[in-house]
C-alpha positions in Angstrom: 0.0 0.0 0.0 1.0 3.9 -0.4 1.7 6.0 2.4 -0.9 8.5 3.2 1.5 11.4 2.6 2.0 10.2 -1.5 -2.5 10.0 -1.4 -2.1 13.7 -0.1 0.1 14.6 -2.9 -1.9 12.8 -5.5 -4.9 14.9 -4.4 -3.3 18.2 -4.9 -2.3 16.9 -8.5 -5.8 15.7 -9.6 -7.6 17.0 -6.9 -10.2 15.1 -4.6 -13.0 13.7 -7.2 -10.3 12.4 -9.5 -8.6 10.1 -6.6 -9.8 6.7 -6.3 -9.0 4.7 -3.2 -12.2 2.9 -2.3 -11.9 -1.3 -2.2 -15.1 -1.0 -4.8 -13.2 0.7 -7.5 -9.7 -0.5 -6.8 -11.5 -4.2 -7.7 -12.8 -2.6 -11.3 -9.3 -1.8 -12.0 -7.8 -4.9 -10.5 -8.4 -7.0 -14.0 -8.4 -6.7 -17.3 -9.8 -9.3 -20.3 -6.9 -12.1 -20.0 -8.0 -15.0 -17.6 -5.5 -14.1 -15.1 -5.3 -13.6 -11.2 -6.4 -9.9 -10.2 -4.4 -7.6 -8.6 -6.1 -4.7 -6.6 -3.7 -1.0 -6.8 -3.9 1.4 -3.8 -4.8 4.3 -6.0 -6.7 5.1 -9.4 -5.8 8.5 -10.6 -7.7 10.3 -13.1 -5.4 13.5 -14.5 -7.1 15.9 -17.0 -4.0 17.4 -18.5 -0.4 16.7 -19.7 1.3 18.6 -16.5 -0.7 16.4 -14.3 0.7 13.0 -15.6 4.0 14.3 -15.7 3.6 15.4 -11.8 1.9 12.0 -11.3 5.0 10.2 -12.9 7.4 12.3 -11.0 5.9 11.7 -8.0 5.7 7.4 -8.7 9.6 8.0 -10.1 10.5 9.8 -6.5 9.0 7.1 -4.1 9.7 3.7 -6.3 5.7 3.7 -7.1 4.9 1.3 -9.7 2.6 2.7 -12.5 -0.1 0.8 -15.0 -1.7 2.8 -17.3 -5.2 1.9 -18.2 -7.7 2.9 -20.9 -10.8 0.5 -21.2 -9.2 -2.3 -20.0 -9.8 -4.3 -22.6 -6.1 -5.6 -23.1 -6.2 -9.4 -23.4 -2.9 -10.1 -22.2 -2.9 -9.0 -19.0 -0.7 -5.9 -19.6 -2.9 -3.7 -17.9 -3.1 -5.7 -14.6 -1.8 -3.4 -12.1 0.9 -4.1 -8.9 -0.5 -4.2 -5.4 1.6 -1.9 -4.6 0.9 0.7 -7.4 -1.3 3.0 -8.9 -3.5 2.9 -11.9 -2.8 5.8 -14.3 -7.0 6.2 -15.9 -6.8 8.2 -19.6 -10.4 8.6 -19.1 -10.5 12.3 -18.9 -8.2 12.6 -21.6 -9.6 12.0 -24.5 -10.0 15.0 -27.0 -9.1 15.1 -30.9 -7.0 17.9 -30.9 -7.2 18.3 -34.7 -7.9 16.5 -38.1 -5.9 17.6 -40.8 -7.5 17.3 -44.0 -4.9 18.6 -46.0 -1.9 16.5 -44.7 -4.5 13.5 -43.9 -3.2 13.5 -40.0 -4.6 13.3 -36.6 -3.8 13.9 -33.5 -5.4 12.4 -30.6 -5.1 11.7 -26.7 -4.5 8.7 -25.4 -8.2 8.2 -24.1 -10.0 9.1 -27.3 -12.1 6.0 -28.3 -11.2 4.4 -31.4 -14.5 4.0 -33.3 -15.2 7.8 -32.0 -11.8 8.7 -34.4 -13.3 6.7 -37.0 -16.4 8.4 -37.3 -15.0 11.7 -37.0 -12.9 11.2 -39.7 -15.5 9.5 -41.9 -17.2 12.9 -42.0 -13.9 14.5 -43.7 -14.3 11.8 -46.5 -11.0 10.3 -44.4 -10.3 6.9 -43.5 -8.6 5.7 -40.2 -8.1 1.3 -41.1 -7.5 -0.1 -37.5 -10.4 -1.5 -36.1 -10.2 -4.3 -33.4 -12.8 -6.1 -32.5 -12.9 -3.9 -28.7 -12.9 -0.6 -30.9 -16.7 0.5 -29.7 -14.7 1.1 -26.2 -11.0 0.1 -26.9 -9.1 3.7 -26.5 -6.2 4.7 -29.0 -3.4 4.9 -26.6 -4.2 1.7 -25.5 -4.4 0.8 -29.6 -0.5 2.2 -29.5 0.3 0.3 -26.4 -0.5 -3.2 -28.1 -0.1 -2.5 -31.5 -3.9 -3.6 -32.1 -4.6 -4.9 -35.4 -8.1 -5.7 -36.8 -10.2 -6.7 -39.5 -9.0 -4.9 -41.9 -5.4 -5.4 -40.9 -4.6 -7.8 -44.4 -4.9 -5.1 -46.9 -4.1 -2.2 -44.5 -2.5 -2.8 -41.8 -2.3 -2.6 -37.7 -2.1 0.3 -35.8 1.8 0.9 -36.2 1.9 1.5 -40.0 -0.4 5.0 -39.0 1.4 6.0 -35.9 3.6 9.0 -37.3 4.3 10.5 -33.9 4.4 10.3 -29.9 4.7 12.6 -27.3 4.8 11.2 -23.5 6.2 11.3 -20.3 9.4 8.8 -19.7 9.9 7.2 -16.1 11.6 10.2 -14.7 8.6 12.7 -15.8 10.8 14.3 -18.5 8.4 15.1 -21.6 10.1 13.3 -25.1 8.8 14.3 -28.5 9.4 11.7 -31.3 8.6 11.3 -35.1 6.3 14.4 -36.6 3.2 15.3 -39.1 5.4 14.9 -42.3 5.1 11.4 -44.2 8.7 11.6 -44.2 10.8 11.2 -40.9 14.5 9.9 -40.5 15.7 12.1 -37.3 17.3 10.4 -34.8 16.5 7.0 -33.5 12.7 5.8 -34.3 11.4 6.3 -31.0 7.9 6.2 -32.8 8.3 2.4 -33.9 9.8 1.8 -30.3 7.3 2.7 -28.5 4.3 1.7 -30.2 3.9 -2.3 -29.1 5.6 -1.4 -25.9 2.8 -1.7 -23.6 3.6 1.2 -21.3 6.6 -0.2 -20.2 8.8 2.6 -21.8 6.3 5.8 -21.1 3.4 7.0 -20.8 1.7 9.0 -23.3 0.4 12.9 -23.9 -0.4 12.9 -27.6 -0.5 10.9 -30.5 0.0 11.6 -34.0 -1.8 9.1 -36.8 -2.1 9.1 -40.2 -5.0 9.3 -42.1 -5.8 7.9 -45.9 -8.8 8.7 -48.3 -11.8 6.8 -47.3 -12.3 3.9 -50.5 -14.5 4.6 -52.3 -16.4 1.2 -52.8 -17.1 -1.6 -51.0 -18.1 -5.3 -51.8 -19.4 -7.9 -48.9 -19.6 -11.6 -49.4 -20.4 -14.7 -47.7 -19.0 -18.1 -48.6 -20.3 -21.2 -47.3 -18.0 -24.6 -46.9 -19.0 -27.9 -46.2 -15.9 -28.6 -44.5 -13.6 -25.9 -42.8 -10.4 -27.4 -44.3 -11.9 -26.2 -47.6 -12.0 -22.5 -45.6 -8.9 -22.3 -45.3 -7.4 -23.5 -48.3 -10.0 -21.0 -49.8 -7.7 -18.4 -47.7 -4.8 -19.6 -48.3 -5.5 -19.8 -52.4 -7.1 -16.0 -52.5 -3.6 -14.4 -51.0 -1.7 -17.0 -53.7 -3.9 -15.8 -56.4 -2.7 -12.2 -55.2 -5.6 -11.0 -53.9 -6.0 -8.6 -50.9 -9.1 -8.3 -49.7 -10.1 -5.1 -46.9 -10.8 -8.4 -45.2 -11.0 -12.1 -45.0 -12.4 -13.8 -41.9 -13.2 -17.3 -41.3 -15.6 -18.6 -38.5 -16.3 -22.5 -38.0 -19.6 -23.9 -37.3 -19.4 -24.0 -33.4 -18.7 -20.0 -33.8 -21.4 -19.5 -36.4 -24.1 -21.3 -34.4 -23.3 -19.2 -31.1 -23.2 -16.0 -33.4 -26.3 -16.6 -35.1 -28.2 -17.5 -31.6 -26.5 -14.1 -30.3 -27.6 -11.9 -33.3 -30.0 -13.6 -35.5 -28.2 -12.3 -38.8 -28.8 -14.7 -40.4 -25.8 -16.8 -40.9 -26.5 -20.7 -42.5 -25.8 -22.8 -38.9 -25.7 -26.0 -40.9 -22.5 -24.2 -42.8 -19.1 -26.2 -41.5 -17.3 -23.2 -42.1 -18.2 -19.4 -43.5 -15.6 -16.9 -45.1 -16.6 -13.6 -45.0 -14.7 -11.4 -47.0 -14.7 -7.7 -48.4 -12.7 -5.5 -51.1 -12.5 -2.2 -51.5 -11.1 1.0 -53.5 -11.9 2.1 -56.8 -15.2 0.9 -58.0 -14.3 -0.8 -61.0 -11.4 -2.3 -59.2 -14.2 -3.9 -56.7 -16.2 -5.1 -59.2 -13.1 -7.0 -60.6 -11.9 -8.5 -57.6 -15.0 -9.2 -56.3 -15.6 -11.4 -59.5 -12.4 -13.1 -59.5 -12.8 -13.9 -55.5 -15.9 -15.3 -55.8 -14.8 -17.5 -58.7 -12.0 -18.9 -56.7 -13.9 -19.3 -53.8 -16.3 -21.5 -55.8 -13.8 -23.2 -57.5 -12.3 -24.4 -53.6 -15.6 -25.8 -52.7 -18.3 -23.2 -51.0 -21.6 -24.1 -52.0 -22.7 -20.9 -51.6 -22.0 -17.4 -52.3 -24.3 -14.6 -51.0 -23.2 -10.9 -51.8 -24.1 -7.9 -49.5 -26.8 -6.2 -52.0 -27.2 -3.2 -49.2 -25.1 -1.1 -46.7 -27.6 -2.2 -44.1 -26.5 -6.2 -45.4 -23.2 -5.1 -45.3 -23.5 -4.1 -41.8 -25.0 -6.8 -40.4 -22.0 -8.8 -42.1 -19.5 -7.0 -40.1 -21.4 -6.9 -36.9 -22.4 -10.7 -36.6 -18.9 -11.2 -37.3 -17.9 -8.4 -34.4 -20.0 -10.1 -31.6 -18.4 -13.4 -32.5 -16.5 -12.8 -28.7 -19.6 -11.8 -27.0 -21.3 -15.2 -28.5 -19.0 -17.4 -27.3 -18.5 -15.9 -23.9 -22.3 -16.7 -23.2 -21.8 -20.3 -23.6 -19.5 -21.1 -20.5 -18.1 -18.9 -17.8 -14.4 -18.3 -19.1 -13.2 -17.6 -22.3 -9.6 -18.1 -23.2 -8.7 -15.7 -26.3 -5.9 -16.9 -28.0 -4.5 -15.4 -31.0 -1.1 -17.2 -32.4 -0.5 -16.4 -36.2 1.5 -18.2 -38.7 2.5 -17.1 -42.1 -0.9 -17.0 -44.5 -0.1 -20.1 -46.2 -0.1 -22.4 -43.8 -3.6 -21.6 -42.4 -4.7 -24.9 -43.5 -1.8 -26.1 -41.1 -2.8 -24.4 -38.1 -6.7 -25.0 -38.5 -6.1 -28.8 -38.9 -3.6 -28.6 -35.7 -6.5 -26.6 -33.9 -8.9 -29.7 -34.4 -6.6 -32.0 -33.4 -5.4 -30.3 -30.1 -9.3 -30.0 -29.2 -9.8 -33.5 -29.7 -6.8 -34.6 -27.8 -7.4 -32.2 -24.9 -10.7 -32.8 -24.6 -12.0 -29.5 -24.7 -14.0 -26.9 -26.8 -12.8 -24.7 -29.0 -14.2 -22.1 -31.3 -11.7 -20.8 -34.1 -12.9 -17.6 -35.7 -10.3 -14.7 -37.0 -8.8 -12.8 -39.8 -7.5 -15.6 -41.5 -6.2 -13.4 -44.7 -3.0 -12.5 -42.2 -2.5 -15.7 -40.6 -4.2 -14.2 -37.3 -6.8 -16.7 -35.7 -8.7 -16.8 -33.0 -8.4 -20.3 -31.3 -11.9 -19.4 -28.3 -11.4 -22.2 -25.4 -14.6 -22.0 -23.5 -14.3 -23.4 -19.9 -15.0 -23.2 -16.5 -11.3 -21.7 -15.0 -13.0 -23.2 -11.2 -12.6 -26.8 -12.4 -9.3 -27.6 -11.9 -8.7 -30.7 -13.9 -10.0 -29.3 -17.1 -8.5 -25.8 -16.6 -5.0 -27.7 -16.4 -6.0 -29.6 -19.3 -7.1 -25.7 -21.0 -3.3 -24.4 -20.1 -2.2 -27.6 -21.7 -3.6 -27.2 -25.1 -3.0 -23.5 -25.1 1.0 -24.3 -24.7 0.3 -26.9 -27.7 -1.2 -24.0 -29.7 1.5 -21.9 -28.9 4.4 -25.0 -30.0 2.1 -25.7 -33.0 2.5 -22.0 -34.6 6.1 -21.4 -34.0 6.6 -24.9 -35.7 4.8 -23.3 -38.5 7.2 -20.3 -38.6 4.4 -18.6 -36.6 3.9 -15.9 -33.7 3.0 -16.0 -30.4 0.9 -13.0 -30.8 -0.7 -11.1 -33.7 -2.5 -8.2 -32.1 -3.0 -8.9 -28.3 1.0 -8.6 -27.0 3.1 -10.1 -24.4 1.8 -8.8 -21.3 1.6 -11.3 -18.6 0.1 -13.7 -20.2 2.6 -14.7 -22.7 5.7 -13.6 -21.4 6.8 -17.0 -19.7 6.6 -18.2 -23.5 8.3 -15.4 -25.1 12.1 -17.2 -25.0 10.6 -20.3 -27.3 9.9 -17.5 -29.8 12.9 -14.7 -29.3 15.8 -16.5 -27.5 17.3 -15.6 -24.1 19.4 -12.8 -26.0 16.6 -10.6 -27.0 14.7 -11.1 -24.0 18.0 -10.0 -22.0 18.3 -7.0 -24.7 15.2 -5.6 -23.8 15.9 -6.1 -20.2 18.7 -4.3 -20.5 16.8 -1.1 -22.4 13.9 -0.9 -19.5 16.7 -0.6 -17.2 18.4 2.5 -19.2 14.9 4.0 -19.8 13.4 3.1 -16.5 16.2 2.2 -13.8 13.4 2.3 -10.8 11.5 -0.2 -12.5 7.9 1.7 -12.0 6.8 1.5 -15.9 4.4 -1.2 -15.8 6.9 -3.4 -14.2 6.9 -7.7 -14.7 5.1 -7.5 -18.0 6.3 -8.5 -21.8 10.1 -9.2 -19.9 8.9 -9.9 -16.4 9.1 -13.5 -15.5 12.4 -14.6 -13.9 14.3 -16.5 -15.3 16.6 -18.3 -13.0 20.5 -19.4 -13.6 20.0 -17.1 -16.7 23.4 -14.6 -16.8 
């Protein structure tokens, strides 16, 4: 717990109503998404402007306070579980668009600023901004930066770091940094920028943030394919990107997903289907009209039965949001849902959807698999019940398998959710002792106090290691 003495000085910072100390609230920001154990902070601090986190960082530098910075809390690694003996940094109140710049297609945002909220403001310039993660109806851009989300659309466009231009935050001493800048152009210094963004606030905290902005396309085409079988899915997948195609997006839900999102949303979705690909391209309209041809062709000539086009924006929509509350579905069905989200390179979907199957059967547990499957990013959805023990070991079992299966593959522990807590203990099968010793070594420069979010990404000891 913190002295009294640091809870007076927090209150002349933020003043009275922007202090949390009560058990109540301490327990809403003791967790985030991940299935983890909570941890409840001594404070929740709420500051309104950039002087304020840099006295509240000061103050945590000062008196070895740890520091977890929290937007929605939707993180599902556990990166925004906070220390015991910490405080929670809330972006809540900060969370203005300081500008849209039409002309140079920029933004710049605080850390708290909703990301759908950007993504409608911009769609009334006739702008475009491409990350959307599933969370992004509450998920909050700093948090976005903070785990590199990615999205639906992340196969043709991207994840959040490819429109991060520019940072400006608070380091662990309360020093304010400025890094990258509003041209589309920047070599000066060290890329601080690309450093920072993925980092999951274990470098600094941030003030404002600087994203690019593209034209908005200017048509779109929805489809549905149906499979008998969900190995024919994924070849499907797997043949579009050979065929060089890049759809907007390319998702693939199997039947135990389809069934709990039609029962969720009634949109309609064929539950006898073993497998759906729903997919969209975009751009220019004659360009649509070609691809959409040539992907429906291929898709037909790789088995689905069916094809049903989006003749409607309101179709369209309900596309996009059945395939949305996909999350929401499955975490009706049982009372913990394990999110995974290992990626392997796109061609060897087929690979990783078969290996899913089998480490289901051999478990003996469920699993629904739903994701973007055009970049290799599934969704592997254990649904169990983490209060039985024997089949919550047998859950952490199969989740190491899924992890084993995707490096094997050439794979990634992580696509879009980050290390956190969850999936640091795995990170030296993926990036060797070396680079998780490298990175050790650069908190310690940045952050010698060890108050930045401390035991995530690099956390977990690692005895007899030198």
């Amino acid at each position: 717990m913190i002295s009294q003495s640091i809870i007076r000085e927090l209150k002349k910072i933020v003043g009275q109503e922007h202090l949390l100390t009560d058990r109540e609230d301490m327990l809403t920001y003791s967790y985030d998404a991940a299935v983890l154990d909570s941890q409840m902070p001594s404070a929740a601090v709420l500051p309104g402007t950039a002087p304020e986190v840099g006295k509240i960082i000061t103050l945590c530098h000062e008196n070895h306070i740890p520091i977890t910075v929290r937007g929605s809390g939707t993180n599902l690694s556990g990166g925004t579980i906070p220390q015991a003996s910490g405080i929670v940094l809330l972006t809540g109140r900060l969370n203005k668009i300081l500008e849209i710049n039409e002309q140079d297609m920029y933004a710049v945002v605080q850390p708290g600023v909703v990301t759908a909220a950007l993504a409608a403001a911009v769609e009334k310039r006739g702008l475009f901004y491409p990350p959307d993660p599933g969370s992004q109806a509450v998920s909050t851009l700093g948090g976005n930066v903070a785990e590199n989300a990615g999205g639906l659309r992340g196969l043709k466009y991207g994840v959040t770091k490819d429109y991060v231009m520019g940072l400006h935050f608070f380091d662990a001493q309360g020093r304010y940094v400025k890094t990258g800048s509003r041209t589309v152009k920047c070599a000066t210094g060290y890329n601080i920028t690309g450093l920072m963004t993925g980092s999951e606030g274990t470098l600094g905290i941030l003030d404002e943030i600087i994203l690019k902005l593209i034209p908005a396309p200017a048509a779109r085409q929805s489809m549905v394919a149906v499979y008998d079988t969900i190995e024919q899915a994924s070849e499907a997948v797997a043949g579009i990107i050979a065929a060089h195609i890049v759809p907007a997006t390319l998702e693939i839900l199997d039947n135990f997903t389809i069934r709990a999102v039609e029962d969720y949303s009634h949109a309609g979705l064929p539950i006898d289907a073993a497998a759906l690909l729903l997919i969209e391209v975009d751009g220019h309209p004659a360009v649509v009209a070609e691809e959409g041809e040539k992907v429906e062709a291929l898709c037909r000539r790789m088995g689905a039965g069916n094809i049903k086009r989006a003749e409607t924006d309101e179709e369209r929509d309900k596309i996009w949001s059945a395939r949305r509350s996909a999350l929401s579905a499955l975490a009706k069905l049982k009372p913990t849902l394990v999110l995974e989200d290992a990626t392997v390179p796109r061609s060897k979907i087929p690979d990783m959807v078969r290996a899913l199957q089998e480490i289901a059967k051999t478990h003996r547990i469920d699993i629904g698999t739903f994701g973007h499957a055009g970049d290799g990013n599934l969704h592997p959805t254990i649904l169990t019940d983490r209060r039985n023990k024997e089949e919550f070991k047998r859950v952490e079992e199969a989740i190491e398998a899924i992890f084993d299966k995707a490096l094997s593959l050439g794979g990634t522990l992580s696509g879009e959710h980050g290390t956190g807590i969850a999936k640091a203990p795995f990170l030296e099968k993926e990036a060797g002792w070396s680079s998780i010793l490298f990175s050790r070594q650069l908190r310690a420069a940045l952050d010698p106090r060890n108050i930045l979010n401390p035991g995530k990404i690099t956390g977990v000891s690692q005895e007899g290691r030198h």
